[in-house]
C-alpha positions as CSV (number, residue, x, y, z in Angstrom):
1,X,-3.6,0.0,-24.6
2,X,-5.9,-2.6,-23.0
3,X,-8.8,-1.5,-20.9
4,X,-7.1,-4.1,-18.0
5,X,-3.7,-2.6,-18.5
6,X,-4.9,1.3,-18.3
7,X,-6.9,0.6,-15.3
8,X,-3.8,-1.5,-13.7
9,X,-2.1,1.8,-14.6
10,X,-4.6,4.3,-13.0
11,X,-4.3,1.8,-10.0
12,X,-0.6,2.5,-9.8
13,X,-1.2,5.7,-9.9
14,X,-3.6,6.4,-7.8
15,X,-1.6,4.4,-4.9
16,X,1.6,6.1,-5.7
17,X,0.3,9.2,-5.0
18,X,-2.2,8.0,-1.7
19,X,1.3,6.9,-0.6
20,X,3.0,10.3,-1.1
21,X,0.2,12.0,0.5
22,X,0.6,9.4,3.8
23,X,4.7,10.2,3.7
24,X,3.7,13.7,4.1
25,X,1.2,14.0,6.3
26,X,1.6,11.3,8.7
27,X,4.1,11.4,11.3
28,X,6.7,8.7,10.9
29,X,5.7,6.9,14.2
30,X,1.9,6.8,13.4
31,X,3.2,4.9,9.9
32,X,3.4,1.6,11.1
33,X,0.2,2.3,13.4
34,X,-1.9,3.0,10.7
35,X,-0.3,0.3,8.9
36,X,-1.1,-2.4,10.7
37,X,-4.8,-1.4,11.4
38,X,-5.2,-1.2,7.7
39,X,-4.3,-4.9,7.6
40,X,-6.5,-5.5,10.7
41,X,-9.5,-4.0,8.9
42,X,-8.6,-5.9,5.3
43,X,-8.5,-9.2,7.8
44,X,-12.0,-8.2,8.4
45,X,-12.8,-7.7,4.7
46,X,-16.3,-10.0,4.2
47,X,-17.5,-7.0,6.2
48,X,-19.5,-4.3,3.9
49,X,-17.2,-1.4,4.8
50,X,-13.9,-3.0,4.8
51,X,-12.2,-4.7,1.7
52,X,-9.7,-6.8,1.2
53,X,-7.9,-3.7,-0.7
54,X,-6.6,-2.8,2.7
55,X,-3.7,-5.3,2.9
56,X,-1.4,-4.7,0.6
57,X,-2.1,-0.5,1.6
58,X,-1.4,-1.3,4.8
59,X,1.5,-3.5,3.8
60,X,3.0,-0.3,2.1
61,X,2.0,2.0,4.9
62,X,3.9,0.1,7.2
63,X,6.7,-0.3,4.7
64,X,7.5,3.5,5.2
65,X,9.1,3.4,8.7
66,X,10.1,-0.5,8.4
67,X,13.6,0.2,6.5
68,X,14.2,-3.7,6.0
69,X,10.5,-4.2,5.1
70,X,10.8,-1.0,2.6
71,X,14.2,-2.5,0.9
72,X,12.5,-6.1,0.0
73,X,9.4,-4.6,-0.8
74,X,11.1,-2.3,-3.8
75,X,13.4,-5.6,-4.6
76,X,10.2,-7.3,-5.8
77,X,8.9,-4.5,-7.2
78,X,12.2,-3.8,-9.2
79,X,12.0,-7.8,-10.2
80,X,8.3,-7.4,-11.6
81,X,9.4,-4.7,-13.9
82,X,12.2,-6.6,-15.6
């Protein structure tokens, strides 16, 4: 395997399990919260301590309590995979 292609990997998993632990351990109200200041502090992410990474986190943060949000977000992942 490719260098590129383990690390996409590792990525994967590494975010699949960040978003287990957030399922569990976050209260489904404080989901979309924490959701959307993820993306507020990726907005900000020319500053040293935030990054840009935080978007698409926050976007699947969020996307735990957002049923509709949750749905298209698995369609695309379902298309990618094809």
């Amino acid at each position: 395997m490719a260098r590129s292609q383990h690390a996409r990997t590792d990525l994967k998993a590494r975010l699949a399990r960040l978003r287990l632990w957030v399922r569990h351990r976050v209260r489904p109200g404080w989901r979309a919260v924490v959701g959307v200041l993820l993306i507020c502090g990726g907005v900000l992410g020319f500053l040293p301590v935030l990054g840009f990474w935080m978007i698409p986190l926050g976007i699947a943060v969020a996307a735990l309590d957002l049923r509709p949000l949750w749905r298209r977000w698995r369609a695309r992942a379902g298309r990618r995979r094809r």
